[in-house]
Structure formats: structure tokens, C-alpha cells
N, C-alpha and C positions, 0 to 999 in steps of 0.2 A: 701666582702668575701675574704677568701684568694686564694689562686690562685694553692699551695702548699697542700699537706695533714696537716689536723692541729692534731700533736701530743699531746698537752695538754691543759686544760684550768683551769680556776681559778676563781671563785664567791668571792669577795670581802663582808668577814663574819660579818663586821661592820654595824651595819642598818642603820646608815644615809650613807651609801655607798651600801648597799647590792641591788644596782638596774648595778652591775658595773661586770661586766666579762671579766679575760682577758685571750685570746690565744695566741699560739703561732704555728708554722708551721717548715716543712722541708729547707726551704728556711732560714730561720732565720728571719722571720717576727715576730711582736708582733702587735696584733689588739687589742685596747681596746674597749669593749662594752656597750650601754646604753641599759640595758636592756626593758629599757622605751618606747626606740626608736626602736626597730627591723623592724617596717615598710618600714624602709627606706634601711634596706640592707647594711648600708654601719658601720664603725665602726667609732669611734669619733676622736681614734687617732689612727694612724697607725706608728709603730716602727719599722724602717728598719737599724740596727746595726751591728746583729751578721750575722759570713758569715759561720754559717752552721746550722743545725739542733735546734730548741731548743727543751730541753728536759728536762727541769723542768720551772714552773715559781709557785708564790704562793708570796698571800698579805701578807704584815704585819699585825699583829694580833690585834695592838691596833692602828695603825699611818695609817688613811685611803687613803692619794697619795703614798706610798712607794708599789713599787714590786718588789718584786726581783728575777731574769732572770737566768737560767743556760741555756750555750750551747753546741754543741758537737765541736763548734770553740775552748774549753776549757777555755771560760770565763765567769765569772759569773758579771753580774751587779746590781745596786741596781739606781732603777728610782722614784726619787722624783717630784710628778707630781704638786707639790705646786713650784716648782724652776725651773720645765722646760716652758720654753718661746713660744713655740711652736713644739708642738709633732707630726708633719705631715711625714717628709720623713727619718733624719738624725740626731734624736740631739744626746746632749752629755750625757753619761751616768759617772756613778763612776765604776771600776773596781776594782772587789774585788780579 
């Protein structure tokens, strides 16, 4: 869970993907969710990047790992989760 107020979230609108939620919080957290799994509490991947606020995120509408991240740090990112290696604490994002 997050730890932060969570300001937004996002249902990933694709059906072989629509089991996929992701937020975002004050702290600049990104949690992604299994919505399959909610028993367990905890989130699948957890994105620690931006160093302020997020305040928008929303999936791509046809390309099911792309999300892309706005924050009040004034950056916006776009995360391909087909190329990221491991999405636990820090990875690398694209800056738009």
C-alpha cells in the first residue's frame, strides 16, 4: 500500500490487461496492481522516480506495458514495462 495520500489511479482499458491498476501518490510513488491478487496487499511493482507529487498517470490505449506518468517534480515519463528489467525500487524511465 502506499504509505502517501494516493492522488490518482489508472485501470489499464486493454482486456488482456484489464486485471492491471496503476497509482500514483504524494511522495512520487508509482504502485502497480494485480488486480487478481489484492489479497496479498502489496503491489507487483512499485516505482520510486519522481521527487514530488504525481499527478496524472494513464495507460496507453492500444500498447498494453506503456504508462505514462506526469509529476509536480515537472516531469513527465513514459514506462515500457516489456523493457524494464526489474521494476522494484529505481529503474530508468524515458523523459519526456
Amino acid at each position: 500500500a502506499h504509505w502517501a495520500d494516493v492522488n490518482v489511479l489508472a485501470w489499464n482499458s486493454l482486456k488482456q490487461s484489464s486485471h492491471l491498476m496503476a497509482t500514483g501518490d504524494d511522495d512520487g510513488n508509482i504502485k502497480i496492481w494485480d488486480l487478481r491478487n489484492l489479497s496479498t496487499s502489496m503491489p507487483m511493482a512499485t516505482i520510486s522516480y519522481h521527487k514530488a507529487a504525481i499527478t496524472s498517470l494513464d495507460w496507453h490505449p492500444t500498447e498494453e506495458a506503456i504508462l505514462v506518468v506526469s509529476s509536480a517534480d515537472h516531469k513527465i515519463t513514459v514506462w515500457d514495462f516489456t523493457l524494464e528489467e526489474e521494476v522494484s525500487t529505481n529503474p530508468k524511465a524515458r523523459e519526456a
